[in-house]
Residue, then its C-alpha position, 0 to 999 in steps of 0.5 A: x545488544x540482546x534482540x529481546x530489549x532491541x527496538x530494530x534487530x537484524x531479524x526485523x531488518x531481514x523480515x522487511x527486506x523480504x516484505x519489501x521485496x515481495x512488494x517488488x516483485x508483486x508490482x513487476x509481475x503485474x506491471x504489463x497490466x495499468x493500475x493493477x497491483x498487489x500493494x495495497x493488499x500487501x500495505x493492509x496486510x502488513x499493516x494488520x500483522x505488524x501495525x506501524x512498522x508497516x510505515x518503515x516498509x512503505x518507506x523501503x518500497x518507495x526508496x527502491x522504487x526511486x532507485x529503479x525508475x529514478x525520481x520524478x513527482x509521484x515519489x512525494x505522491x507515495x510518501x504519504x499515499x501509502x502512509x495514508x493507508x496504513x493510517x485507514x487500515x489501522x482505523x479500521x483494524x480497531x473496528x475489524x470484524x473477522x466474519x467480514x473483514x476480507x469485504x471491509x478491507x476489499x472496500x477500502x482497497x477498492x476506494x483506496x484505488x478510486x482516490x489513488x489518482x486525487x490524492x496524487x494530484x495534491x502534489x500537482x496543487x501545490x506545482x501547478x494550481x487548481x486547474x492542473x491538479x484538476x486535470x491531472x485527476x480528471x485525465x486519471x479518472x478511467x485508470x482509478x476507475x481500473x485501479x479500484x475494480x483490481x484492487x477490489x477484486x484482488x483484495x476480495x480473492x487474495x485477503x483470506x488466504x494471505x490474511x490466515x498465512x500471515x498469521x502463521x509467521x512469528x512477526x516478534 
């Protein structure tokens, strides 16, 4: 099968492999630091170059993470937590204003990081009730407040600079 006509190619899957693993190693050199990471810059970032394929990389991350830490309740948070921001990034991509698009997308990482901890405590809902995914999200309130001034900050610094290199890479 020529690639031209292929859906997938082995180019594709080698690129993801990349991209997820830069993922992976983004959120390990940070690790020493609660709720500071790269992957939100990295799933708006991946999500602006390469769309919905973006869906494909979230699901890679999450399986490799589940291969490192093993499984537990926060693998069905990031199935559809970052599926979700993918979902916002390209909503917002249609209304991307390139003068200021490093801000519109800091602001949506850093609110992204403020309701990290509510929309992970949906599972918590469906477990325990109201009562323990409210407390679930009220005992996470000071990390989401840390999780949305990183991603903010890091967005604001990094989404410029990473944004115009990706621009370079053939992605097709």
């Amino acid at each position: 099968m020529k690639e031209e006509t292929s859906k997938f190619s082995v180019r594709d899957l080698a690129l993801y492999g990349l991209l997820i693993a830069i993922m992976e190693v983004s959120k390990h050199a940070l690790d020493f630091l609660p709720n500071v990471e790269l992957i939100s810059l990295l799933v708006i970032l991946y999500t602006l170059h390469l769309g919905k394929r973006t869906l494909f990389l979230t699901l890679g991350f999450t399986l490799l993470e589940i291969f490192y830490w093993g499984p537990h309740t926060w693998v069905i948070m990031y199935l559809y937590v970052w599926p979700f921001l993918v979902f916002l990034t390209l909503q917002m991509k249609k209304h991307r204003d390139e003068k200021y698009d490093f801000l519109q997308f800091a602001v949506l990482s850093g609110l992204f990081g403020l309701f990290f901890g509510a929309m992970c405590s949906l599972v918590y809902l469906v477990i325990g009730g109201p009562r323990t995914a409210l407390s679930w999200w009220v005992a996470g309130i000071p990390y989401d407040l840390i999780h949305a001034g990183a991603n903010f900050v890091i967005c604001l610094i990094l989404f410029r600079p990473l944004d115009k290199l990706m621009g370079k890479v053939k992605w097709r």
